[in-house]
N, C-alpha and C positions, 0 to 999 in steps of 0.2 A: 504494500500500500504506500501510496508516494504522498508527500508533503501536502499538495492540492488535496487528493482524497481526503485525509485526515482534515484539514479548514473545513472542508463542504460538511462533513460528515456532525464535526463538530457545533458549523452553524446550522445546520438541519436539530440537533439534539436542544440547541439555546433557543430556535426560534421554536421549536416541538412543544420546549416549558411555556414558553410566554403564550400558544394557544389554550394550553391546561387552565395557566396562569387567569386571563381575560375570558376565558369560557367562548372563546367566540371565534367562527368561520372566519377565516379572513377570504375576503372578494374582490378580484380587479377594481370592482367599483369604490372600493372601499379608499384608495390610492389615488392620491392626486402630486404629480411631482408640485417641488416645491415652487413658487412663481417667485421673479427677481427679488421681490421686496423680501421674503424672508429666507431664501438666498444672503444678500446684504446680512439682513439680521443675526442669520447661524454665522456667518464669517465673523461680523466685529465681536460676538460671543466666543468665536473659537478659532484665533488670529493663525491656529495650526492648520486648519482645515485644506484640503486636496480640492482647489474649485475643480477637477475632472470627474469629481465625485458626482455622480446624480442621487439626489435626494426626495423622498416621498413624504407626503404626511398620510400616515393611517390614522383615520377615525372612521371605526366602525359606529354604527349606529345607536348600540348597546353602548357604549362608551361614551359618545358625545355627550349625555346627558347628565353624568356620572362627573365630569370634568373637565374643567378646561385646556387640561393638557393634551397638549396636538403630540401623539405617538410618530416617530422618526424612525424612519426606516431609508438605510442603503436599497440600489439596486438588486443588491447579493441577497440582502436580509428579507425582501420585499418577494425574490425567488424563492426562497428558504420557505417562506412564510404557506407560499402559494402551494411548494409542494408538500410541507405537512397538511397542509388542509386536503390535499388530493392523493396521499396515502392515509391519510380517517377515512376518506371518502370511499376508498378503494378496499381498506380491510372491512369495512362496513358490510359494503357491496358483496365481498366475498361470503360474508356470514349469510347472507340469505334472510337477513334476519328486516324487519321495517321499523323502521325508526321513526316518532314522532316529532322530534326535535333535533338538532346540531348539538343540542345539551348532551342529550342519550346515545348520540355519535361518540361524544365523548367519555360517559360513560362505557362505553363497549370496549372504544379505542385503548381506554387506559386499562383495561382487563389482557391484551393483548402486544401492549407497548413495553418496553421497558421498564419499569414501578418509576428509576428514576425522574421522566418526562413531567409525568402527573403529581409526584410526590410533594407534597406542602400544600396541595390546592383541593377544592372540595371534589376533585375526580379520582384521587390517590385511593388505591385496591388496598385494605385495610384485611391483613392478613388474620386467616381463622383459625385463632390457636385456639386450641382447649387444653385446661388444667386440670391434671389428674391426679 
């Protein structure tokens, strides 16, 4: 496994938490790159910044309301995002099973994911010990 695999892998596993995290599909729609003005803005805030960089704001619709913070995502993280959304979509799909909600997506997902993905969030598989 080469250097690249291991980044991808790793920001598929970080953007994987933050859908657990937010409870929430992220959607093309949901993305709007950033316009000049807060371009300017993120620069004189982060005099370090890569202007090659392109930048989104995610605000999902669940969230909007919740806060006024506009979620920031890279091109990379904005990929990332899309395709954990379309492997829940896809383990889902496989299960055969109907889902009411992207909530109960999630629930499944996190039966099926890694523990660590879900872990700290209200989707976290809460292991069945019994004491004897």
């Amino acid at each position: 496994m080469n250097i690249t695999s291991i980044a991808s892998m790793l920001l598929l596993i970080e953007e994987g938490k933050l859908v657990f995290e937010y409870g929430i599909e992220p959607r093309e729609e949901h993305f709007c790159e950033f316009t000049d003005a807060l371009y300017e803005t993120f620069r004189r805030k982060n005099p370090d910044f890569d202007s090659t960089v392109r930048l989104y704001s995610w605000i999902p619709p669940q969230h909007s309301y919740k806060s006024r913070e506009i979620l920031t995502a890279t091109a990379e993280h904005k990929d990332a995002l899309m395709g954990v959304a379309a492997r829940i979509n896809h383990h889902c799909k496989l299960s055969g099973r109907s889902f009411k909600s992207y909530t109960d997506k999630l629930h499944y997902a996190a039966s099926v994911f890694p523990p660590d993905l879900s872990e700290g969030t209200r989707f976290a598989i809460r292991p069945n010990i019994k004491c004897v």
